[in-house]
C-alpha positions, 0 to 999 in steps of 0.5 A: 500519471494518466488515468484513463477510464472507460464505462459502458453506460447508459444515459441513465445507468452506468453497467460497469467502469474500468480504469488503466493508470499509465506513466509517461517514465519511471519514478525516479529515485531520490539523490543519495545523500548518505541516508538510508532511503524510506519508500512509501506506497498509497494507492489511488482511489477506488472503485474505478473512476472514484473520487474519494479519497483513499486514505493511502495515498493521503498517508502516503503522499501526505507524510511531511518526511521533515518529521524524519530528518535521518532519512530520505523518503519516496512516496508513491501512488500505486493504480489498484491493479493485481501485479501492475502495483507490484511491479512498479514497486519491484522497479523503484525497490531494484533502482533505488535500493531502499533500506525500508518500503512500507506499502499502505492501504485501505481495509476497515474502520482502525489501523491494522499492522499486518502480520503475515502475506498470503500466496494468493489472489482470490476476489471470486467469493466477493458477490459478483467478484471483486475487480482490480480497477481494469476490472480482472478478477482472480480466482485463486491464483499464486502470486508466486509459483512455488513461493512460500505459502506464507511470509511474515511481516518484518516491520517491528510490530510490537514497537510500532503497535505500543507506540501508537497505542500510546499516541492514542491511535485505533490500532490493532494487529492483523493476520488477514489482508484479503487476497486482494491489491493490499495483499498482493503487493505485501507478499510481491514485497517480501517475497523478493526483499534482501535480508537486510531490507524492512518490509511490511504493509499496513492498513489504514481506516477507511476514509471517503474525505480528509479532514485536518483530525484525519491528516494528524492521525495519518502523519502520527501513523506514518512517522511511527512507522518509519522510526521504528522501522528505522531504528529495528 
């Protein structure tokens, strides 16, 4: 992938920072080997032109997917970008057909197992508004046309919650993922999923650098979650 970032600046004050994400060809789908296909998303730094770490992506791509020999595992990083996220994950779910695709993102200072997905995107009450990595802020607008005002999580909350509780992980349930990225993509997951898939999005703490402490609770959240999806 490519990152292009623009600025308007000065030598003294930069005004504002907007960044496109942009592949050279599609992600392609691991081999079928029989096994049921788990596809994992993270998404890359923010705000645009940030260097921090975002504990997605590090959640995500970090997964050592041997902990779940039963399974194949795709993990992708998603560009902070209303529909663009969406939209690649909708083209990797067509493609590769996954039987579970668990988006991850950043939100506050635990781990928080998301309950329900709202039909909209709203970052204007944010002072200033809050923009996507381009830089587009959206005003109350649907996800969906006529979709569902609300769809539920179908990751096994309670499993996954006593579990981690158990591991001794912050966890708690959420019924709120902003109406921004993070949410826009759990409902763009749902909304179209087949029945049989497991669908959900969970956020993780926020973290500005990865240390090894960090990297284990990561893997323990991430590996808990794909077993309990896989055996839901």
């Amino acid at each position: 992938p490519t990152r292009l970032i623009a600025q308007l600046r000065r030598p003294d004050r930069v005004y504002t920072t907007s960044e496109l994400y942009l592949l050279d060809a599609p992600v392609a789908c691991p081999a079928d080997d029989g096994r049921p296909l788990v596809l994992l998303t993270g998404f890359l730094p923010f705000p645009a032109g940030s260097d921090n770490a975002n504990s997605s992506r590090e959640a995500a791509l970090g997964f050592d997917p041997a902990s779940v020999p039963e399974a194949r595992v795709l993990a992708v990083e998603l560009p902070v970008e209303f529909d663009t996220a969406a939209a690649m994950v909708a083209d990797l779910s067509e493609r590769c057909a996954p039987a579970v695709v668990v988006g991850f993102g950043q939100g506050r200072w635990r781990v928080d197992l998301e309950t329900t997905a709202y039909n909209g995107k709203d970052t204007s009450e944010v002072a200033g508004g809050a923009p996507d990595n381009r830089g587009l802020v959206l005003d109350g607008d649907a996800i969906r046309e006529g979709g569902p005002d609300e769809l539920p999580t179908r990751l096994p909350i309670d499993a996954i919650h006593g579990q981690l509780t158990l591991a001794g992980v912050d966890v708690a349930r959420s019924d709120d993922p902003g109406r921004y990225i993070c949410n826009n993509l759990f409902y763009s997951l749902a909304v179209d999923a087949p029945p049989e898939r497991i669908v959900g999005f969970v956020h993780l703490p926020i973290l500005r650098s990865v240390g090894d402490a960090d990297r284990a609770m990561l893997q323990t959240v991430v590996e808990t979650v794909v077993r309990e999806s896989l055996a839901a």
